[in-house]
N, C-alpha and C positions, 0 to 999 in steps of 0.2 A: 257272437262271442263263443269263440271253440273250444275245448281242450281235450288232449288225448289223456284215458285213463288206463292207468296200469292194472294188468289183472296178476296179483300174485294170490299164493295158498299162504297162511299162517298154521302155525301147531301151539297148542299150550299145552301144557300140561298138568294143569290142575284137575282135579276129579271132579268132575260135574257128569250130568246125563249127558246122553246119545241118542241119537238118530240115527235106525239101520242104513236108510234111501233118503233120496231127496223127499217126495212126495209122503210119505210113511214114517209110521214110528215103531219105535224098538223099545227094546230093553237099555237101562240105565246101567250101561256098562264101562261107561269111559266119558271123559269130554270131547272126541272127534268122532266125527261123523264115520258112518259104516257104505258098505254098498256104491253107487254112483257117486256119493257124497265122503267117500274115506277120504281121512286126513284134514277135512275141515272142521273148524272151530264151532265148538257148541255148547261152550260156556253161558251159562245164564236162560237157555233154553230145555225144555222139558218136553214130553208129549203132554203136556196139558198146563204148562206156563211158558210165560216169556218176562223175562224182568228188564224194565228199561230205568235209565237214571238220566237225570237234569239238574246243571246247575242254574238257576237265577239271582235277579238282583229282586230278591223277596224284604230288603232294608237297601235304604242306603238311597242315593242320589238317582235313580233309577226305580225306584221302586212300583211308579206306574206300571212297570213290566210285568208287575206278580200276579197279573189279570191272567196271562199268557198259561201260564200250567194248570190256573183251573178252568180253562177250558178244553185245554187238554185231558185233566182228569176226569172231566165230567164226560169225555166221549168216552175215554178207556172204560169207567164206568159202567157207562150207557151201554157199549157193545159184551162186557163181561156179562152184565146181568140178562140182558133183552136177546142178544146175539152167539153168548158162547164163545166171545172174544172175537182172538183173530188167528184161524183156521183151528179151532177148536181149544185155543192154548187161553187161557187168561189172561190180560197184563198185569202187571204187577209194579207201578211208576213211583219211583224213589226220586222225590225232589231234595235239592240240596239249594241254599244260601250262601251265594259266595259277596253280597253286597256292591258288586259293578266294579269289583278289584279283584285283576288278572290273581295275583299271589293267593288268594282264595278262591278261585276258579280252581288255580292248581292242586293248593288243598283238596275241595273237595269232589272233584272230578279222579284225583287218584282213590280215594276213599272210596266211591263209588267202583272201581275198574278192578281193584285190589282185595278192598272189603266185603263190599256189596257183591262182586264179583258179578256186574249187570252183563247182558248181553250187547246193548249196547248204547251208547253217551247220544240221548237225546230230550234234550237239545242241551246245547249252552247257548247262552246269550250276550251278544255286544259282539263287538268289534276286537276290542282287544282281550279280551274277556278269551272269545274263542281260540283268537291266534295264542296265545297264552298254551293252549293244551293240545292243537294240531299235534304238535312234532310228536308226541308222547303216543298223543292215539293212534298215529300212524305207526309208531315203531314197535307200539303192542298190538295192532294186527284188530283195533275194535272201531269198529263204523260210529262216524261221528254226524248224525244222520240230521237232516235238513236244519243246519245251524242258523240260530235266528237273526242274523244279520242279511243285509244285502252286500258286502264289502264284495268286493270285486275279484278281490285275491281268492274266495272259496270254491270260483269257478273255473281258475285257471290256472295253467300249470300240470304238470304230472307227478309232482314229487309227494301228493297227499290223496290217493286214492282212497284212502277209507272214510273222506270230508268229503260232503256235498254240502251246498246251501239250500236254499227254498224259494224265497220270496224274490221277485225279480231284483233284479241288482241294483245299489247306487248309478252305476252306469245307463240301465235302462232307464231309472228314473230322472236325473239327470237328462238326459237328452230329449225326453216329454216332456220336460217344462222348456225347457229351447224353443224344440216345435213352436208348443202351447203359445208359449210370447211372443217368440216371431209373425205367428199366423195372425194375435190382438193387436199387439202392439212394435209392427215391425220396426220402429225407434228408439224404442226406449231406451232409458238408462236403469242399469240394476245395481241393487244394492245387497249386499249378503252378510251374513251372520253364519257364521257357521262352529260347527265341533273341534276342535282341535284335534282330531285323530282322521285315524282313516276313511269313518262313517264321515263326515262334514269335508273333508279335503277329496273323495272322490264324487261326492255330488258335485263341489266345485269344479272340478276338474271337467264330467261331464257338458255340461252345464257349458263352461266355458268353449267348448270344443264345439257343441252342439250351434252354436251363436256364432262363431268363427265365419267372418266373412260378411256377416250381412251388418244390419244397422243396428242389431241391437248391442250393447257396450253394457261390460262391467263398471263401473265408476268407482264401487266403497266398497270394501270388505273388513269384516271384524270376524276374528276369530275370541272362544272362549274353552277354559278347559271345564271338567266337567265337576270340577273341584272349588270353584267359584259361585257363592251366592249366587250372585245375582248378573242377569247380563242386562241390566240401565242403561250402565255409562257406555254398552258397546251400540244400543239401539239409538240413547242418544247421538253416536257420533255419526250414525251412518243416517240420521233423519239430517244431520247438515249439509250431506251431500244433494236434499233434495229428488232423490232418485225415483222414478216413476213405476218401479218395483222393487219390492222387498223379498229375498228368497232367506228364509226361515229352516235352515237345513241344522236343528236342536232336537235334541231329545226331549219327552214331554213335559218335566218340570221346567225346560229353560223354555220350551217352545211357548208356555203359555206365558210367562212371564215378558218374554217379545212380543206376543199379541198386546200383550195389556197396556205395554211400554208403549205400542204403536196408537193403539186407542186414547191414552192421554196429552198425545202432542195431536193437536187440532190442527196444525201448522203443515202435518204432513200426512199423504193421506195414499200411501201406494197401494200397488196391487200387493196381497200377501198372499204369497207362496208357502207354503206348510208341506214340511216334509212327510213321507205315509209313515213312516213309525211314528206321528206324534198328533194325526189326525182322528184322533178320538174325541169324544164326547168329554169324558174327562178330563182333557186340554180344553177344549172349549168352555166348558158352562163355566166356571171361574173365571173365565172374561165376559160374560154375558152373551149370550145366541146374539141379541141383536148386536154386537160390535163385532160381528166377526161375519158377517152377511157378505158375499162374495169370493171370500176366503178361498184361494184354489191350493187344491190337492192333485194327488196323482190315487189310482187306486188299482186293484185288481178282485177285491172281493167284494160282494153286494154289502149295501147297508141297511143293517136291520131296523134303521128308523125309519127309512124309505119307505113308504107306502106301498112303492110300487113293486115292495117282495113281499106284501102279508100274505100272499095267497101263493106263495111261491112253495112249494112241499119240504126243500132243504132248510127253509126258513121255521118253517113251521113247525120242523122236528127240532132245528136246535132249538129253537126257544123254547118249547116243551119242555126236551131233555134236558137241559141248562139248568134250567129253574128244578129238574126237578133233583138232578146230581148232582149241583154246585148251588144252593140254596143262598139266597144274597148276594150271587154274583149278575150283575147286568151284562143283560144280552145286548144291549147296545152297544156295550164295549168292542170296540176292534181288535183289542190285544185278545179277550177273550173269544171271539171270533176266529180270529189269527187260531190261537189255539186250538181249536175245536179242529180250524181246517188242517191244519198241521197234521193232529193226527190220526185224523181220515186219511191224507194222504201217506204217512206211515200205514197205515192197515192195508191200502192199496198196493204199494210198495212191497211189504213184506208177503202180500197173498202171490204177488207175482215171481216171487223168489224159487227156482229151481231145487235149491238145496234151503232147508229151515237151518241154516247157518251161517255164521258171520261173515263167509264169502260168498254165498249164497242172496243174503242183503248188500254187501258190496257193489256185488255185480247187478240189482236188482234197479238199484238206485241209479244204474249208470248206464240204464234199458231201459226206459220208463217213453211207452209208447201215448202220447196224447192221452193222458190221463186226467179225467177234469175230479173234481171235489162238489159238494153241493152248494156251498158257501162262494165259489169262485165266479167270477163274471162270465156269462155268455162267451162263447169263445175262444177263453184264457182254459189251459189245460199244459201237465208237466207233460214237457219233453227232451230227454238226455240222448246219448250214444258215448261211441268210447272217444269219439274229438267235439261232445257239448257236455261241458260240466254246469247247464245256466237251467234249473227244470222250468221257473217261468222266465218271460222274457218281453211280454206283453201289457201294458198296463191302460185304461181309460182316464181321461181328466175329468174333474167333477169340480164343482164350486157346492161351497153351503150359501142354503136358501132357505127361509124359515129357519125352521127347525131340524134337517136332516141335511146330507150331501147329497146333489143333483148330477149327475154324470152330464156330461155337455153332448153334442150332435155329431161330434168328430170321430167319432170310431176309435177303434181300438189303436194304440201306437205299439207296431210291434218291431223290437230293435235286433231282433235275431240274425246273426250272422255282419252285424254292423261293429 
């Protein structure tokens, strides 16, 4: 999965500080850069801050998600106090609530761009949520830096350089569960559930593409919006189809309420597939650990219940730091997880930047040489250029066992360049 990115300069004109050089700092004489770096944007940056902003769904049908920014803030945190931020600068992370509706993404993403006057929009969250504020961010010339979806669309294309994604794609994902069942269960028949948007119609799509040709058959599909109770009556219709797996491609309020729906019909009893945004802990234990025993996922970052990272040193600092920045937040969580890794790889990102400036990050983001995270699995690391908008692209399958997710024997599934 490729795409070519455009490198342009932006100007703004608002008064904010400066930066002589790329590498160096100056005097507070304008908002664009001086020296190798004249003419670029450096609103929201300081010699000794950096202010970034985020919307999430902090209420609202989504609200599982609001793990996601205090893990994030617990590392900003963590590296302000212990580290001196990030290359000396502080962060400064301005969360905003737009409740998993686009019209208040827009809200408050311009609020943050215009008011706040951040340097730059990280992250927003969802699917439509994001596409919602693309065009804006790009036409203002501000990096809309590893948006927390996998949608397909954030990788490709040239007409939105200043958006990168992060996490592997629906697409990657999608296509590891293909693999994944073809190689169990080279017959089966699937049955699916899915999102009514982009996030659930490009799993499908994947997914579908990935299975093309061999024995294994789509048979039932239910789609739901995300505006909807309850999704019962969709899991009852697809348990009539009998189908010999269940692909579970919901967000975590709907995803667990399809476990549960799955657990109460005795009659039907598939393989369930759980999509990675909804493989937490949290989704689980309100169906019970032991009714969810085989359960497969897809993954790319370790899990912190797993045993077999307590002595791992990445693990061992975030639980630490976690607990000790974000006090009541669990480290089992994967959105908080997610978070924490997020913006390590931000810090990495931004240290590799040429110029401490919005084009400067731009182009950072879109050079990003094998870069791993502590929290990421063994051999998963970003990698971009100016024709791969995708930084990860690799994922491992895992099934829950006991009490934790077990990663299975198969190696890594990696769909780069497919």
């Amino acid at each position: 999965m490729r795409t070519r990115a455009i490198r342009s300069i932006g100007v703004t004109a608002a008064l904010l500080a400066t930066l002589t050089a790329c590498g160096g700092r100056g005097e507070e004489t304008g908002s664009v850069g001086q020296g190798d770096c004249q003419g670029q944007q450096t609103t929201g940056i300081t010699d000794s801050t950096i202010k970034l902003g985020g919307a999430y769904p902090l209420s609202g049908p989504a609200s599982a998600y609001s793990e996601v920014p205090k893990g994030i803030r617990a590392y900003f945190d963590y590296i302000n106090a212990e580290q001196g931020g990030i290359d000396g600068r502080k962060v400064e992370y301005i969360v905003r609530d737009d409740g998993y509706q686009p019209p208040k993404t827009v809200e408050e993403t311009r609020r943050l761009v215009e008011q706040d006057q951040v340097f730059a929009v990280f992250q927003t969250l969802g699917t439509a949520t994001s596409s919602a504020v693309t065009d804006y961010l790009n036409q203002r010339k501000v990096p809309q830096v590893f948006v927390a979806t996998g949608a397909n669309k954030f990788g490709a294309g040239t007409e939105h350089p200043w958006t990168i994604g992060w996490q592997p794609s629906y697409r990657t994902e999608g296509l590891a569960y293909a693999q994944y069942v073809k190689s169990q269960r080279p017959n089966a028949t699937v049955a699916v559930l899915y999102q009514n948007d982009d996030f659930g119609k490009d799993l499908l799509a994947a997914f579908t593409e990935g299975v093309a040709g061999s024995g294994v058959k789509v048979i039932a599909e239910q789609s739901f919006e995300v505006t909807d109770p309850t999704v019962d009556a969709q899991v009852r219709n697809l348990a009539n189809s009998k189908a010999d797996v269940l692909l579970n491609f919901s967000t975590p309020k709907f995803a667990s309420q399809a476990l549960a729906a799955d657990v109460r019909n005795a009659d039907w009893n598939p393989l369930h597939v759980l999509a990675v945004v909804s493989n937490t802990m949290a989704t689980l234990r309100p169906v019970g650990l032991p009714n969810v025993q085989g359960t497969v996922t897809a993954a790319f970052l370790k899990d912190a219940a797993d045993p077999r990272w307590a002595s791992d040193a990445g693990m061992q600092t975030y639980r630490s730091k976690l607990t000790q920045y974000a006090p009541g937040a669990d480290p089992e969580n994967q959105h908080a997880m997610a978070g924490w890794t997020m913006a390590e790889s931000f810090r990495k990102t931004m240290e590799a930047a040429k110029c401490p400036t919005r084009e400067g990050l731009r182009d950072a983001m879109r050079s990003l040489d094998n870069v791993s995270a502590d929290l990421m699995l063994p051999g998963i690391a970003m990698k971009t250029g100016a024709d791969d908008g995708y930084p990860l692209e690799a994922v491992g399958i895992q099934t829950f066992v006991g009490e934790h997710w077990s990663l299975t024997d198969g190696g890594l599934i990696d769909t780069a360049g497919k």
